[in-house]
N, C-alpha and C positions, 0 to 999 in steps of 0.2 A: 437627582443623584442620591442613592443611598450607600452610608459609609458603616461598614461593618468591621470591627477591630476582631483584628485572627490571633491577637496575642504578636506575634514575630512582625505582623503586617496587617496594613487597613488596607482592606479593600473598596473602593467604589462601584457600588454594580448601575447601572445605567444604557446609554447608547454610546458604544466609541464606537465612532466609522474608521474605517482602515488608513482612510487619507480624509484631509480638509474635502470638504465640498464632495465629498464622494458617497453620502448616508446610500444610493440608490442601489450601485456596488457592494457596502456593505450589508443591505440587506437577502442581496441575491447571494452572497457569500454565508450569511446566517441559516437561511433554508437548507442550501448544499453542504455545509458544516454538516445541520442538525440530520441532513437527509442519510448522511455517509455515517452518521453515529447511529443510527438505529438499526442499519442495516448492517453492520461491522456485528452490532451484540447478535442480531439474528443468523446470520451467518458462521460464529463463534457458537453460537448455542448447536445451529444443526450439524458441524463439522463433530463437535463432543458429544453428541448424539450417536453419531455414524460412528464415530468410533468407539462408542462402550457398547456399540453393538456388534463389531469385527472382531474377528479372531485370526485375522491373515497378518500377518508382522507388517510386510508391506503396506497394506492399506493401512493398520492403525498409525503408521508413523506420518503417511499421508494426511491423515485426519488432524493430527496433532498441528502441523503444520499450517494447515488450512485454520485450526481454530486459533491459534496467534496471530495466523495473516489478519482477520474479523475482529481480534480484540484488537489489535494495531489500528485499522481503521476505525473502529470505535473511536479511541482514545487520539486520533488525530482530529475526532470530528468534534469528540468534547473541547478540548483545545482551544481548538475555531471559535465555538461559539463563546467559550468562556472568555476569550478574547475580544467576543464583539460585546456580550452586556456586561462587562465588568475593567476594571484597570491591571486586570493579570494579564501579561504577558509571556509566551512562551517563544522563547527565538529557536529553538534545536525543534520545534514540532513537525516540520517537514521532514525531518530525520524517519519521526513515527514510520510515513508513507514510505518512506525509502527502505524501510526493514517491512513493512509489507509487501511490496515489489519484490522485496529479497526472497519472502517465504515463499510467493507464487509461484517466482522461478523454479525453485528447489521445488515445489508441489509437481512443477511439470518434469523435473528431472526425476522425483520419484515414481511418477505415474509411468515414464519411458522405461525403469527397472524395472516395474509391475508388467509394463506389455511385452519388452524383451526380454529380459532378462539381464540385461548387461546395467553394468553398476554406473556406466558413463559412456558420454558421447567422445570425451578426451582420454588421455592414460588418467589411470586412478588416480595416481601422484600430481599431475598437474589438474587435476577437474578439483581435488583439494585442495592444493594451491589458491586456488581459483576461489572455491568458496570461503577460503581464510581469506582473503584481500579484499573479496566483497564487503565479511563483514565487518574487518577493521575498518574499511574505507567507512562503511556508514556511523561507526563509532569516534573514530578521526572528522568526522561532518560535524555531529552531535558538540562534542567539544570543541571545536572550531569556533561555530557559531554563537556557541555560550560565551565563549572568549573574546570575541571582536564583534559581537553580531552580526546581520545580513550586509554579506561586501559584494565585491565583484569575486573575487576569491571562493568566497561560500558558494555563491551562484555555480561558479565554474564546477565542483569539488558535486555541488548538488546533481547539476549535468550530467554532469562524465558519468557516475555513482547507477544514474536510471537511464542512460541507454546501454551501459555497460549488462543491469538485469534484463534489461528487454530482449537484448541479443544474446545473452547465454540461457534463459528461458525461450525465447525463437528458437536456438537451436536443439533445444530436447523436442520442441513441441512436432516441429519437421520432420526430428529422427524418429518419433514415435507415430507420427500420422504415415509414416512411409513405412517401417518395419515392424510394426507393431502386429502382437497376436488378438489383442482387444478390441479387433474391427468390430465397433456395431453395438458393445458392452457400456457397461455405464461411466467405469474409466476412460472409455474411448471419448465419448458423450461430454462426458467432465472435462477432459482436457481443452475441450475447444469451447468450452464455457469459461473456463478461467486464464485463457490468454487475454480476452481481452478487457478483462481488470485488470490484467500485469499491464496492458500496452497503456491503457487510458491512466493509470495509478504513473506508471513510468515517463508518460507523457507530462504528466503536472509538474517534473522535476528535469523534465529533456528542456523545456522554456525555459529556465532560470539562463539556459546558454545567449537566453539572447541579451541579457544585462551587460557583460564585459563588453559587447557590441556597442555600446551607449543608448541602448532602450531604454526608455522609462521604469523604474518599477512596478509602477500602479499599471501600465499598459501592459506589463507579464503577468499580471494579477487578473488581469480580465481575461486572460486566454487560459490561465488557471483555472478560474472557476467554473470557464465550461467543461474544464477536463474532469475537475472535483465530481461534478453532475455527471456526466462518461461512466468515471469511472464506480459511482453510485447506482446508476441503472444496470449497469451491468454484474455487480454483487448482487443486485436483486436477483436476476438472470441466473445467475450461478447458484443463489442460496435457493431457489425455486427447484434445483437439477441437487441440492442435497437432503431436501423434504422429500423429495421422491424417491431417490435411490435409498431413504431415511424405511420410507411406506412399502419397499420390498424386502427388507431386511428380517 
């Protein structure tokens, strides 16, 4: 162990496994950390590319969105890892991924405006409703967890928060794959690339539901890290369809 003083805090950087007896887990946890961080900045980098390349309102806002989605996963992957070779602790960090979930959603409700025209799948009034409650919920998480740390309560609150995004991101992706004018375009193309980082990102936080059940933690941790992985292949997937749509611009 090495001990480095921050002035406010000594940190020790080293190996901390997640649980006793678990170094095996935490090293397949350290990869897909580190996997999900590189491809958050890559994906952030090409989303601000495509968009200081647009001139379409729609699209730029699109873009914006997508690059905080990539810095979000970034910074949930730093996290992780600074978590595993150091004594820093971060308990609100699964928040990160939950406001990434949030932005996909919203990427795919915007991409539904972009194809239809229509501002929403619900009345305007309550589709904003909607997305205020999103995001207090995920801010309501964030301090939550800071507060009392990982409960059975946080778990619930993490749940509810990521199938809530998955289903009102499902539903633009439906309205837009059914009545969209962008059949066959790269919006079209993009849309079905980036569901399924919402589903697989939205998934890593739908498990938490099975803690209040009296599941293990560490056993919701192992179904986690294959979703972490999921939902890491699949930003490659999506940042490969934004180099490209990058390469016609």
């Amino acid at each position: 162990m090495v001990s480095v003083d921050l002035g406010l805090v000594e940190v020790e950087f080293g190996l901390f496994p997640v649980a006793e007896g678990a170094e095996g887990l935490t090293l397949i946890l350290f990869v897909a950390w580190s996997l999900l961080a590189v491809l958050g900045v890559r994906f952030a980098y090409y989303a601000h590319r495509n968009m200081a390349r647009t001139d379409i309102e729609v699209q730029a806002t699109l873009w914006v969105l997508l690059r905080y989605a990539g810095a979000l996963a970034a910074l949930f992957g730093i996290a992780g890892v600074l978590e595993v070779v150091s004594s820093l602790t971060f308990a609100g960090k699964n928040g990160l991924l939950l406001a990434m979930a949030l932005l996909l959603a919203l990427s795919l409700r915007q991409i539904h405006r972009a194809g239809t025209g229509q501002a929403a799948v619900l009345s305007a009034s309550l589709d904003r409703g909607v997305r205020l409650a999103f995001a207090a919920a995920v801010l309501v998480y964030v301090a939550f967890v800071g507060v009392t740390g990982r409960t059975a309560a946080t778990a619930t609150l993490e749940g509810l928060c990521a199938a809530g995004f998955i289903l009102y991101g499902g539903g633009y992706f439906q309205a837009q794959t059914a009545g969209s004018r962008l059949q066959g375009t790269m919006l079209d193309s993009l849309v079905r690339h980036l569901l399924p980082v919402l589903a697989f990102a939205a998934l890593v936080g739908i498990v938490a539901l099975a803690v209040p059940f009296g599941v293990a933690p560490i056993v919701v941790l192992h179904i986690r890290v294959v979703f972490v992985i999921m939902t890491a292949t699949a930003l490659m997937t999506a940042t490969i369809k934004l180099r490209q749509n990058l390469a016609t611009l």
